[in-house]
C-alpha positions as CSV (number, residue, x, y, z in Angstrom):
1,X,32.7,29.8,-3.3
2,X,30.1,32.5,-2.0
3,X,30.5,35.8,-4.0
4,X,28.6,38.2,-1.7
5,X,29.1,41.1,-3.9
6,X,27.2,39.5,-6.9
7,X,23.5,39.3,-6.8
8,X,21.7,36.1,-7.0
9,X,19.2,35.8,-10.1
10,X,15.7,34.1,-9.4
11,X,12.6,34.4,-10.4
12,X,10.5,37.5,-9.7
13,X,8.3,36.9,-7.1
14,X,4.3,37.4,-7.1
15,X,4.6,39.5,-4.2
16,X,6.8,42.0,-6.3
17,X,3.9,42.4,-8.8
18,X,1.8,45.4,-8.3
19,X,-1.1,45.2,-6.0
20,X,-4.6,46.1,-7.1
21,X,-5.5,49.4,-5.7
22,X,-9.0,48.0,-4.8
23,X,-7.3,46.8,-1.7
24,X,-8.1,43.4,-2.8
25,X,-4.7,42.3,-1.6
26,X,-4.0,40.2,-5.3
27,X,-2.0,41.8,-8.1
28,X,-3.4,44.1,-10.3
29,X,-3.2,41.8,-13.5
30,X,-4.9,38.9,-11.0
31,X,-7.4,41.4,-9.9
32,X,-9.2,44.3,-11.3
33,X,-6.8,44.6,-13.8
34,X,-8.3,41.4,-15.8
35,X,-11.9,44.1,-16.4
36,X,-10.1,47.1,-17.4
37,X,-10.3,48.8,-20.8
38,X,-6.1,48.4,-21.3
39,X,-5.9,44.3,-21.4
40,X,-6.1,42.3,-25.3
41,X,-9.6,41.3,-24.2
42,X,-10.7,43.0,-21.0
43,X,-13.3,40.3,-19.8
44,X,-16.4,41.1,-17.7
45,X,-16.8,41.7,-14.0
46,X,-18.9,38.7,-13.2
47,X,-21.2,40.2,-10.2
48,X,-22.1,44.3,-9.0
49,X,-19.0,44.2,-6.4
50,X,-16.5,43.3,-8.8
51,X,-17.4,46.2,-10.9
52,X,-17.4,48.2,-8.2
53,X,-13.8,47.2,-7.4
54,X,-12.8,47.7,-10.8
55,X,-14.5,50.4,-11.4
56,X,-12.7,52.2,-8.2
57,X,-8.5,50.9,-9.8
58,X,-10.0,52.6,-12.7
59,X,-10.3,55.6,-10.9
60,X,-7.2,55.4,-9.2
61,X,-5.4,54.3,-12.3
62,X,-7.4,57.2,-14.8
63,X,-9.2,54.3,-17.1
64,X,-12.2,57.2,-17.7
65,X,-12.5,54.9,-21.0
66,X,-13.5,52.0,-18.7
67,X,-15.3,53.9,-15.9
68,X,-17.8,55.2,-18.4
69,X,-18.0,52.3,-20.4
70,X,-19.5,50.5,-17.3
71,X,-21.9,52.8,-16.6
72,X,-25.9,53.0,-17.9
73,X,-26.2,54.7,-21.0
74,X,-29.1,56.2,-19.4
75,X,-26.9,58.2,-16.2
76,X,-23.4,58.1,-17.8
77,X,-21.9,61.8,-18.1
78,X,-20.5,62.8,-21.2
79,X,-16.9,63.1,-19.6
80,X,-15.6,62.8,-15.8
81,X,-13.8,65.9,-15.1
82,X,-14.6,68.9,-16.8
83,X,-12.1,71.2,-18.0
84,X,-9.0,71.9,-15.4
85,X,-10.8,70.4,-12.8
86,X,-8.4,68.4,-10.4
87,X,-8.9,64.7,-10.0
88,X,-8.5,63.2,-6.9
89,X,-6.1,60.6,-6.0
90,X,-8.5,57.7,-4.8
91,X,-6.1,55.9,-2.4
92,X,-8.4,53.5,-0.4
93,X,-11.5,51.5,-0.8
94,X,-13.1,49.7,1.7
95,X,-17.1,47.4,1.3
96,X,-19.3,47.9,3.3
97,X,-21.7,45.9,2.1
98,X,-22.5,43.8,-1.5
99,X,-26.5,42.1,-2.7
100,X,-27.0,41.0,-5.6
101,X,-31.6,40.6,-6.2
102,X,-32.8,37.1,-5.8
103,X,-33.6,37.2,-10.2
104,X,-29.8,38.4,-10.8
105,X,-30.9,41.3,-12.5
106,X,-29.9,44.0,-9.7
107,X,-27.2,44.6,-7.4
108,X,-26.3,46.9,-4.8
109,X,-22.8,48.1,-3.1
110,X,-22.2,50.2,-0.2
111,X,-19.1,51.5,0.2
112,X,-16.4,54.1,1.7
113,X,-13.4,55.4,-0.5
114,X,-10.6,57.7,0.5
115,X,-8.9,60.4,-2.0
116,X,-6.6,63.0,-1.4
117,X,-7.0,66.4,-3.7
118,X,-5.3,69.8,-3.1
119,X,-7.6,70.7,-0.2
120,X,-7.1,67.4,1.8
121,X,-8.3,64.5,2.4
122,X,-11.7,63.2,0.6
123,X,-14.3,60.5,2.2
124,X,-16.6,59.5,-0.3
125,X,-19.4,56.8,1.2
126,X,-21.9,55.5,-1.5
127,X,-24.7,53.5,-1.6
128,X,-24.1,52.6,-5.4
129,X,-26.8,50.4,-7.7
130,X,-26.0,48.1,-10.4
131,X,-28.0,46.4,-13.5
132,X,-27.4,43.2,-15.6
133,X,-27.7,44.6,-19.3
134,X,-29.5,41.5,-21.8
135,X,-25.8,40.8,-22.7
136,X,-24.7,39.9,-19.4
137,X,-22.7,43.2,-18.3
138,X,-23.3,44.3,-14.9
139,X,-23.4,47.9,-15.3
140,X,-23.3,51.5,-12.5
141,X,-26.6,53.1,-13.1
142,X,-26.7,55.2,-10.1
143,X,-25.9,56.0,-6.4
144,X,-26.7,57.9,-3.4
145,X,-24.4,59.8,-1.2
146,X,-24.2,58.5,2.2
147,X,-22.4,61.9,3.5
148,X,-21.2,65.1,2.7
149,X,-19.0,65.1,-0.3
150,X,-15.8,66.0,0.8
151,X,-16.2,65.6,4.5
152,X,-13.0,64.7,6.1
């Protein structure tokens, strides 16, 4: 007999699993989440666009440990935010554009993220330059600002 006041138990399905907030459209653990600095053995993003994914749900999630663990020693800020400065809340990223150099030793990404802050809306667009460190990490090492900061 059907008892339609009792719930059925199943299986959880993939689909309830959180989404990466690179916009990847794949969980979080499937995802981004595999590279970033909370997992038993984060592993490395293979190529300059999956860094730059990851790099962005580290961002959205607040992973500074992993954001400036992935950047060249030689540009890396000592720390993200400085004192009582508001972070944003990066909600969308979207690729423009992903090379890696015929040697494999550079990579470049363009690409347009959205954040909301106090004042509004943010629209970052970046053209963003990577490096493959002797050990294999691809690394940020710099990037160029494609418009205003903060235009909306």
């Amino acid at each position: 007999m059907n008892n339609p006041g009792k719930k059925k138990k199943g299986r959880r399905e993939a689909a309830d699993a959180p989404l990466c907030p690179c916009g990847s459209g794949v969980a979080l653990s499937a995802c981004c989440g595999r590279w970033l600095s909370g997992g038993a053995s984060p592993l490395q993003a293979p190529d300059p666009l999956s860094l730059m994914r990851s790099r962005f749900t580290a961002y959205a999630l607040g992973d500074d440990a992993y954001v400036l663990a992935t950047w060249a020693p030689e540009t890396r800020p000592t720390e993200l935010f400085g004192p009582g400065e508001p972070r944003p809340k990066w909600v969308s990223l979207r690729i423009l554009s992903s090379s890696v150099s015929p040697d494999g030793r550079t990579g470049e990404v363009e690409f347009l993220a959205l954040a909301r802050t106090s004042q509004g809306a943010v629209r970052m667009r970046e053209h963003s330059r990577f490096r493959r460190e002797p050990d294999g990490r691809w690394v940020y090492v710099e990037g160029d600002q494609l418009d205003p900061a903060g235009a909306r």
